[in-house]
C-alpha positions in Angstrom: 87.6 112.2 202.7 87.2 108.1 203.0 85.0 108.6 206.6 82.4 111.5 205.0 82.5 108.6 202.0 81.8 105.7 203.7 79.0 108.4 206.4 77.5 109.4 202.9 76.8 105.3 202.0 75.5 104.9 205.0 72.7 107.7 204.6 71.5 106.5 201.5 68.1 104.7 201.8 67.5 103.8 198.0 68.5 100.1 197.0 69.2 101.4 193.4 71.5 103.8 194.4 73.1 101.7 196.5 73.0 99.1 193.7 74.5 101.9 191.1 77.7 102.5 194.3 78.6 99.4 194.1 78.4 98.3 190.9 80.6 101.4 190.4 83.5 100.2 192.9 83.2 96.7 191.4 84.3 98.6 188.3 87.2 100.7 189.6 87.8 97.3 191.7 88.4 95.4 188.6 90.0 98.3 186.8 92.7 99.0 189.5 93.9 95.3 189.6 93.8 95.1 185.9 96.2 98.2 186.3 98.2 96.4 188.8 98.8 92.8 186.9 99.7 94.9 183.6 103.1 95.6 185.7 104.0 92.4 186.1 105.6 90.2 183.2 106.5 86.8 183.8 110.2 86.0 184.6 110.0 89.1 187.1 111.0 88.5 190.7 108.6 89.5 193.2 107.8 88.9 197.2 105.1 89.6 199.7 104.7 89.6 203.1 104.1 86.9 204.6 100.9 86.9 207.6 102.0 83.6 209.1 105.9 84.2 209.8 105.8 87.8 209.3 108.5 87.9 206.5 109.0 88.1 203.5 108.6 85.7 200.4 110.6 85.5 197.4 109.2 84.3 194.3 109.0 84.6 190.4 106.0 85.3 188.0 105.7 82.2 186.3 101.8 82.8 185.1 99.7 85.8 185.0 95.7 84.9 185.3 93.4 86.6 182.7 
């Protein structure tokens, strides 16, 4: 489904349209994270992979950004 999405983008010839797709996933974008920082509340422990060492990072919410 992504490949026939991101083939389909790359047919369109209309700068509008292409303006219209991507202020649309701006939009879901923004909505997803917002959707992803309502989970967290701060005191929660949390971690994340780390790309340097390749393990993992313990740490606690201490501020959530607007």
């Amino acid at each position: 489904m992504l490949l026939n999405i991101v083939n389909d983008i790359y047919k369109i010839n209309d700068l509008d349209d292409l303006r219209a797709i991507t202020n649309a996933i701006r939009c879901r974008r923004t909505e997803l994270s917002n959707r992803l920082k309502s989970g967290f509340k701060v005191g929660d422990n949390v971690w994340f992979l780390s790309k340097t060492k390749n393990e993992k990072v313990y740490g606690v919410v201490y501020k959530i950004d607007k």
